[in-house]
C-alpha positions, 0 to 999 in steps of 0.5 A: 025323505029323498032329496036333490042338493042343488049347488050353485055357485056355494060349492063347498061342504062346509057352512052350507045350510042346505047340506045341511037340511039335507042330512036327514034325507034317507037319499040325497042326490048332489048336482050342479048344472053347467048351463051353456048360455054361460059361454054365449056373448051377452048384450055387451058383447062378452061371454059371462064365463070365460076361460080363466073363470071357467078353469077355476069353477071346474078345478072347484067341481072336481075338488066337490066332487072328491069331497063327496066321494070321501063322504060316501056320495059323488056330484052330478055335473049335467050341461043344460038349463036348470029348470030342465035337469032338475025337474027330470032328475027329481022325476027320474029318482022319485025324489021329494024336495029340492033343497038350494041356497037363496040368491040374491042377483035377478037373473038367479032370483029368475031362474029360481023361479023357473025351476019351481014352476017346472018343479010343480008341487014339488017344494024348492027349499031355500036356506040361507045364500053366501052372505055375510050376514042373514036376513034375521041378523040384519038391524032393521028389514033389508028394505030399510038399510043404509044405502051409504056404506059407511052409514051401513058398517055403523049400523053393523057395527053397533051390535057386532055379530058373532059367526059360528059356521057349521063344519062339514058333515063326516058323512052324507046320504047315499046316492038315490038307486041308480044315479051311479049310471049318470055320472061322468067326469067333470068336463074339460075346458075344451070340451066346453069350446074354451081351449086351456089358457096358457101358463104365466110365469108372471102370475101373482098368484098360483090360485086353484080352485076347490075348498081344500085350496080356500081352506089353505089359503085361509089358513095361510094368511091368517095362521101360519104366514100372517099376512093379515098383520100387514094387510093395512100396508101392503093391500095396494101393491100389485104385484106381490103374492101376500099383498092381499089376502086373495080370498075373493076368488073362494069367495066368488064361487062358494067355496069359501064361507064368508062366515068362515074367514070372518069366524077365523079372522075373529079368532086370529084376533082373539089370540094375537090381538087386533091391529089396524090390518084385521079391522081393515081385513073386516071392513073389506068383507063388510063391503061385500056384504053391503054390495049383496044388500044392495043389489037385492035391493035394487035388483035390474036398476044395479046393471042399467047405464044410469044406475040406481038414481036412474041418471044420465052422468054415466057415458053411454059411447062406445067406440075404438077406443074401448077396444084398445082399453080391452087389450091393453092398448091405451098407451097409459103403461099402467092401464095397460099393464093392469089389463094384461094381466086380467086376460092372462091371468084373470086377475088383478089387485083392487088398485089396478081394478080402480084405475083400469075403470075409472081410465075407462068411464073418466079418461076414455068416456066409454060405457061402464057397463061394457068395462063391467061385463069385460071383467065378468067374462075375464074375472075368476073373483067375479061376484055380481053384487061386487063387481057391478056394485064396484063400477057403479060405484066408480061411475057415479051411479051408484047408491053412494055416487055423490063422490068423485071416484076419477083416479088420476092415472099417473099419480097412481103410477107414481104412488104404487109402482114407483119403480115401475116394476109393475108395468116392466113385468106386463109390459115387455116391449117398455123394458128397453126404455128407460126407467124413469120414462117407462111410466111415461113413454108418451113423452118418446118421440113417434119414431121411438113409440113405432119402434117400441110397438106401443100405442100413443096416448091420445091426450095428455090430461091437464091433471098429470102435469103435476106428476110429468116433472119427475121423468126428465 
């Protein structure tokens, strides 16, 4: 059998089923398809990849790319449409079957699709995708789950599974005859048009991209720091580099197995016993795998602006306003604070995640669907399934949207970054005010805000009164 290994966004050798089913290939030929639409602007005017995102996915194909050079083999990286690569490639090489991990969004689902129409006769295999879970370990067809997490985690937890992830292969198949001549560098940022981001000293976290850097990570938080320990208690701060266990980026582009973590996290359990911090660890990767069900679930409904029930709760308006929540321009310090640091860095912890987006939907009364495609293009943790799954979630058209998921701004101010170190750190122009009003600088006068360069707030919500009496 000769075969073409067709990595999406699972770009690691270990826990990979279709890596695995090509094994027995007489020839295997590694590729991934870079395809340029990616960097064009989507309906809601952002790009789907943007430059951090695209950093951290072409340090993970360089990381790829010298695992299978260990192993005897090298990755293909080719820019253009998948259904036109492939088919060529596997007409080129002589090749019989094409072998890829399922997807579960509609726009991969679609391309899938595409492919296997160009493909002809040629059969397209797919193994089983980044879930948690597979679909002969689910309690019941996919169709009939819970649509209300809690109900979902019950219902998993009732016969807890158990997850024996396979290791990497020490060797693969040799590269079909010729396809040395195609292969070339992994392209650069600028090459793609994006130009290198600039380097922030402020950065929580120095994330880098590949499995080796998943792996030590992973090893990290479970092993040699236990950060895990305290996850329960520290998951909320913002600024701290083991607040969390930022295994979400690894996750988001394959080079981690959530099979693996939670096999290791088991294992962590087995040896220093289970506390309140690891279940909690556990639950967050459930979460995940809930959001994954249910976007298969409910395919294109998920990005539509009334959601899942189809409803109008949602705001649709779009204006200015969007903008200055765009670049950290609201005058609430810790919106502000939070989406500086997503566009310098591409990330930000959970909890600002949360109040960024409900400033947004409840404060602003702006599109959620523009706030979500923001952190698709910015996000280097971007997962589909989570992100939309998240904002619709927050946006009340979800399909657990009976609660009321508005976050009051200032409470969140004062409960996570009580000193305001958080906003000090992304917020210079705030450094000079001082501390006690850094969270509230909407209380300055105008001739103070036009010193400082900062925006005003519009409105003072009637909900932060309660939390306005500590500043003075």
């Amino acid at each position: 059998m000769r075969a073409l290994l067709w990595f999406k966004l699972d770009l690691r050798l270990d826990d990979h089923p279709a890596l695995q089913a090509g094994l027995e290939a007489e020839r295997l030929l590694p590729v991934f398809v870079l395809d340029p639409a990616l960097l064009q602007e989507s309906e809601f005017g952002s790009r789907r990849l943007g430059v951090h995102r695209a950093r951290f996915l072409l340090e993970s194909l360089a990381a790829l790319d010298g695992a299978l050079r260990q192993r005897n083999s090298h990755l293909l990286v080719i820019q253009g449409t998948a259904e036109q690569v492939i088919a060529q490639l596997v007409d080129q090489f002589d090749l019989q079957q094409v072998l890829t991990l399922e997807e579960i969004a509609p726009h991969e689902r679609a391309q899938l699709a595409r492919v296997q129409r160009q493909l002809g006769n040629i059969p397209l295999r797919q193994a089983a995708g980044n879930s948690l879970l597979r679909a002969e370990e689910l309690p019941c067809p996919s169709n009939q789950l819970p649509q209300v997490y809690s109900q979902f985690r019950s219902l998993i937890e009732e016969r807890l599974p158990v997850f024996q992830p396979d290791p990497p292969p020490k060797r693969l198949p040799p590269l079909p005859e010729g396809a040395q001549q195609l292969l070339q560098a992994v392209p650069t940022l600028s090459q793609l048009g994006l130009g290198e981001p600039l380097s922030v000293a402020a950065s929580r976290f120095p994330f880098s991209g590949g499995e080796a850097a998943a792996q030590a990570r992973l090893r990290d938080y479970l092993w040699e720091g236990q950060g895990v320990r305290q996850y329960m208690h520290s998951r909320n701060g913002p600024i701290g580099s083991e607040d969390s266990s930022k295994l979400s980026p690894w996750l988001a582009n394959g080079s981690l197995s959530a099979r693996r973590a939670v096999a290791e996290l088991r294992r962590h359990e087995a040896q220093f016993g289970r506390n309140d911090s690891t279940y909690r660890l556990w639950l967050e990767l459930l979460w995940r795998d809930f959001f994954r069900w249910t976007l298969l679930r409910h395919g294109s409904a998920l990005f539509k602006a009334g959601g899942v029930p189809a409803t109008a709760r949602a705001p649709q308006q779009l204006d200015r306003r969007f903008d200055s929540w765009c670049h950290g321009r609201t005058g609430m310090p810790l919106v502000d604070a939070g989406m500086r640091e997503l566009a310098a860095t591409g990330f930000i912890s959970n909890r600002s995640r949360q109040v960024v987006a409900s400033f947004l939907v409840n404060d602003l009364q702006q599109d959620w669907r523009f706030g979500a495609a923001w952190f698709e293009e910015h996000l280097i943790d971007y997962d589909p399934a989570s992100n939309w799954g998240n904002w619709a979630y927050l946006a009340a058209v979800g399909s657990d949207p009976q609660r009321n998921r508005a976050f009051n701004a200032l409470r969140q101010a004062r409960a996570y970054d009580p000193e305001a170190t958080y906003v000090s750190l992304w917020l210079p122009e705030l450094r000079s005010v001082p501390q006690h009003l850094r969270h509230t600088p909407f209380l300055l006068s105008h001739l103070q805000l036009d010193a400082l360069n900062y925006p005003r707030l519009e409105q003072i919500p009637e909900a932060w009164r309660p939390y306005l009496t500590s500043v003075a």
